[in-house]
C-alpha positions as CSV (number, residue, x, y, z in Angstrom):
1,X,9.7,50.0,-18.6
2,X,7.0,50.9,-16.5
3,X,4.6,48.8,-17.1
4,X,6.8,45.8,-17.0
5,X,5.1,42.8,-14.8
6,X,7.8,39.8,-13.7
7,X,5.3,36.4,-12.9
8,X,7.4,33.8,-11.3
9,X,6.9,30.5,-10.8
10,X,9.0,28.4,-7.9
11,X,9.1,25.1,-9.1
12,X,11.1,21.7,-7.2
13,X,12.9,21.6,-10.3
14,X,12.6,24.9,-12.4
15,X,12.3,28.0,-11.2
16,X,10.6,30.0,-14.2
17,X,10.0,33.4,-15.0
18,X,8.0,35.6,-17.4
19,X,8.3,38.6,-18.4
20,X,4.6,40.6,-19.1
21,X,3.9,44.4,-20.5
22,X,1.2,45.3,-19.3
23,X,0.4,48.2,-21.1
24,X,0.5,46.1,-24.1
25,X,-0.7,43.0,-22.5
26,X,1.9,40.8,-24.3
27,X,4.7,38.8,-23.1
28,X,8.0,40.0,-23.3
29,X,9.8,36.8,-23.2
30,X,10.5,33.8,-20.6
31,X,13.6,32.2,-18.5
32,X,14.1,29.3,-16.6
33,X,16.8,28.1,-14.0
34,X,17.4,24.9,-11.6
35,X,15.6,25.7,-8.6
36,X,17.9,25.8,-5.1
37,X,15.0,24.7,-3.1
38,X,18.3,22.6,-1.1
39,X,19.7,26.0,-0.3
40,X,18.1,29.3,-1.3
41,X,15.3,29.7,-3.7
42,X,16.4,33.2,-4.1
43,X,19.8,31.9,-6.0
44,X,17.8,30.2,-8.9
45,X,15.7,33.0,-9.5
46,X,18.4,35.2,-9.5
47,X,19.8,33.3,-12.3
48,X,17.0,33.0,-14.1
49,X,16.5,36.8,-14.1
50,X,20.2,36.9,-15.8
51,X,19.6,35.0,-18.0
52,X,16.0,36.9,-19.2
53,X,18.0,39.9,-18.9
54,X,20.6,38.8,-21.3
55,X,18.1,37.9,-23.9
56,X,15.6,40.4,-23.5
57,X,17.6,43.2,-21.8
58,X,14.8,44.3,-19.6
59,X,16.5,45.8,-16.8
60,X,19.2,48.6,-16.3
61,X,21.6,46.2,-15.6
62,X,22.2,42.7,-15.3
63,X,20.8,41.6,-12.2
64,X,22.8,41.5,-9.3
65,X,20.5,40.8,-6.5
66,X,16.7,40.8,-6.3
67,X,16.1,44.6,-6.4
68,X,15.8,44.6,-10.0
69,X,12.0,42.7,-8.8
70,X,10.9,46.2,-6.8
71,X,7.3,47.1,-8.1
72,X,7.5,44.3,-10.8
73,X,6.6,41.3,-9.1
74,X,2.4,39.9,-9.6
75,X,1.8,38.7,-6.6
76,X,0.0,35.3,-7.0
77,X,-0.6,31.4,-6.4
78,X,-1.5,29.2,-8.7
79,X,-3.8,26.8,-8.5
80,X,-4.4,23.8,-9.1
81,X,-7.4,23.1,-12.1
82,X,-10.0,20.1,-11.2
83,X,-9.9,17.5,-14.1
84,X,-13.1,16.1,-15.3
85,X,-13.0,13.2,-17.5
86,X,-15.7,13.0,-20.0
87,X,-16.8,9.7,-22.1
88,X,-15.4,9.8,-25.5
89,X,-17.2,8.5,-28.8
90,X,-15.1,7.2,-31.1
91,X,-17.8,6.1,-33.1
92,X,-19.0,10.0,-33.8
93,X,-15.3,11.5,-32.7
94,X,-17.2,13.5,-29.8
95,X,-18.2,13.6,-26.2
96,X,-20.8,10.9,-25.1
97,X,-24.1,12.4,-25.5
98,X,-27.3,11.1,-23.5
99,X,-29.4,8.3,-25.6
100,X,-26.2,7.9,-28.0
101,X,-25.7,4.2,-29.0
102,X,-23.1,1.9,-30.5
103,X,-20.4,4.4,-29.0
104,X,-17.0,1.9,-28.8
């Protein structure tokens, strides 16, 4: 598949992948393993790419090593979103607006 996209996120515990067409913009389906951020990050998301290939059969074969990632891989970083809290009326069950009263 050609326009086949693999996103991968490196996590301290999971490593997680999905799988994205692009041509389609949908996603194909998702896979997580235990990250080996002790030893080689490399070995959990090899096992997480077996075990997306074995429900989603998205590669030739299953994945041996990381060549099956050649062309495929969305290079990225996530980051992180700012949280804003914002008052909450329960009184009205919405935000807080200017000049409200009796909000508890």
């Amino acid at each position: 598949m050609s326009s086949l996209a693999i996103l991968i996120d490196f996590g301290s515990t999971f490593t997680k992948i999905t799988a994205v067409d692009l041509a389609k913009a949908e996603v194909i389906g998702r896979s997580q393993a235990p990250s080996t951020v002790l030893t080689d990050v490399r070995e959990g998301l090899l096992q997480g790419l077996e075990n997306l290939h074995e429900r989603h059969a998205l590669f030739n074969a299953v994945p041996k090593d990381l060549s099956v990632l050649n062309g495929k891989v969305v290079p990225g970083t996530l980051y992180p979103t700012p949280l804003t809290l914002q008052p909450w009326c329960s009184s009205t069950g919405g935000p807080v607006q200017p000049g409200d009263a009796g909000c508890s």
